[in-house]
C-alpha atoms as a printed R data frame, in Angstrom:
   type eleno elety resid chain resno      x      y       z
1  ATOM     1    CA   UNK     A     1 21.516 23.384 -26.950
2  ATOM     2    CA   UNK     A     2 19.522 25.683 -24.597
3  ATOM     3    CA   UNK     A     3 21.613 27.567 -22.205
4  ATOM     4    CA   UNK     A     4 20.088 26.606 -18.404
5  ATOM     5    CA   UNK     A     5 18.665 29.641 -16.829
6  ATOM     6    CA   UNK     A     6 20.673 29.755 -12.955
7  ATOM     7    CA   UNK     A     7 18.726 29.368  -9.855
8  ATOM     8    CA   UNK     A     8 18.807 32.954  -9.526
9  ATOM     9    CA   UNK     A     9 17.079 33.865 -12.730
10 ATOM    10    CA   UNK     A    10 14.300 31.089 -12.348
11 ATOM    11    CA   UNK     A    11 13.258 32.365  -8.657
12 ATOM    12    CA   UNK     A    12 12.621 35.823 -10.476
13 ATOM    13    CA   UNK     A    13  9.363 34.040 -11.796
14 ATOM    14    CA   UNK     A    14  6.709 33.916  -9.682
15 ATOM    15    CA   UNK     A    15  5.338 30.946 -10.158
16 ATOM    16    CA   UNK     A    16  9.095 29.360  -9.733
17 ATOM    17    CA   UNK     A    17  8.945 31.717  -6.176
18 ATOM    18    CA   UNK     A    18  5.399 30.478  -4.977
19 ATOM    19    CA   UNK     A    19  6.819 26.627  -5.557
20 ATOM    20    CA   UNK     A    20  9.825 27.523  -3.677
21 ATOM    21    CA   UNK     A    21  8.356 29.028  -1.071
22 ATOM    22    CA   UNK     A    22  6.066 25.740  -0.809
23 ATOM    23    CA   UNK     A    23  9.032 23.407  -0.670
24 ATOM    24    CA   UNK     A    24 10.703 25.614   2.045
25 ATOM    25    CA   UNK     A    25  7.519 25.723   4.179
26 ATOM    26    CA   UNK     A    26  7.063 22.189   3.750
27 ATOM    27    CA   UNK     A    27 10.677 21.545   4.821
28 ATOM    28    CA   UNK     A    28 10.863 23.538   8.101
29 ATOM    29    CA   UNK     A    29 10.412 21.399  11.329
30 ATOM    30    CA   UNK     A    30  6.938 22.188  13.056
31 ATOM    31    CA   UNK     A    31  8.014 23.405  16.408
32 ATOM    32    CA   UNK     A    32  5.376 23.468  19.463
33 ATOM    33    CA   UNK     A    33  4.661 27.174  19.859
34 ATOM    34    CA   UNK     A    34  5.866 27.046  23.360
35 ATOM    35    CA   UNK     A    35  9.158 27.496  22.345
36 ATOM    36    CA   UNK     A    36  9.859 31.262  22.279
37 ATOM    37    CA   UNK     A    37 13.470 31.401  23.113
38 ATOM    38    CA   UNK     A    38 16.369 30.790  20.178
39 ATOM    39    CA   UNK     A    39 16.942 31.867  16.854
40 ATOM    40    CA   UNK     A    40 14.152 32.050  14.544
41 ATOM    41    CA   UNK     A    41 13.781 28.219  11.996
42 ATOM    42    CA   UNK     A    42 14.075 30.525   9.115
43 ATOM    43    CA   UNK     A    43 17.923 30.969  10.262
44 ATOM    44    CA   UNK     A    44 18.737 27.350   8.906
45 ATOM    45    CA   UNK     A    45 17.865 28.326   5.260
46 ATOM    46    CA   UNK     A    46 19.769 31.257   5.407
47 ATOM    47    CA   UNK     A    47 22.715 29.374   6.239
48 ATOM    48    CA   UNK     A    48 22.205 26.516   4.569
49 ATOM    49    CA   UNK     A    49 25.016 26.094   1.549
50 ATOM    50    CA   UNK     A    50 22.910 23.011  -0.638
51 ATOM    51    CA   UNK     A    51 20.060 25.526  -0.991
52 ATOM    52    CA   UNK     A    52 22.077 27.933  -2.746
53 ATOM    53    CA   UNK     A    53 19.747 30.614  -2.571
54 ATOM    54    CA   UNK     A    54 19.779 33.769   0.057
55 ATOM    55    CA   UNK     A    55 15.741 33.388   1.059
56 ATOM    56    CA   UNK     A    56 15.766 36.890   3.005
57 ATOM    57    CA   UNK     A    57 17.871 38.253   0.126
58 ATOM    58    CA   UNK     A    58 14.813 38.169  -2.426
């Protein structure tokens, strides 16, 4: 049996990134650009535990 690689080791590859970069674009809410005040969307990623991976960490 093949030992599955962790999250962390697939996100190395870039092709794994580019896709996850994809899904996390597509997932963020679109926001009218009016809205200047707050925290920036990216901060619910960051926090986010079912993720499991640090996005500004990379």
């Amino acid at each position: 049996m093949k030992v599955r690689k962790t999250w962390k080791s697939l996100v190395r590859r870039p092709a794994v990134r580019k896709r996850a970069a994809a899904i996390k674009r597509a997932r963020r809410p679109v926001r009218p650009l009016t809205i200047t005040a707050g925290p920036p969307e990216e901060s619910e990623f960051d926090s986010n535990p079912w993720l499991g991976i640090r996005w500004k960490g990379e």
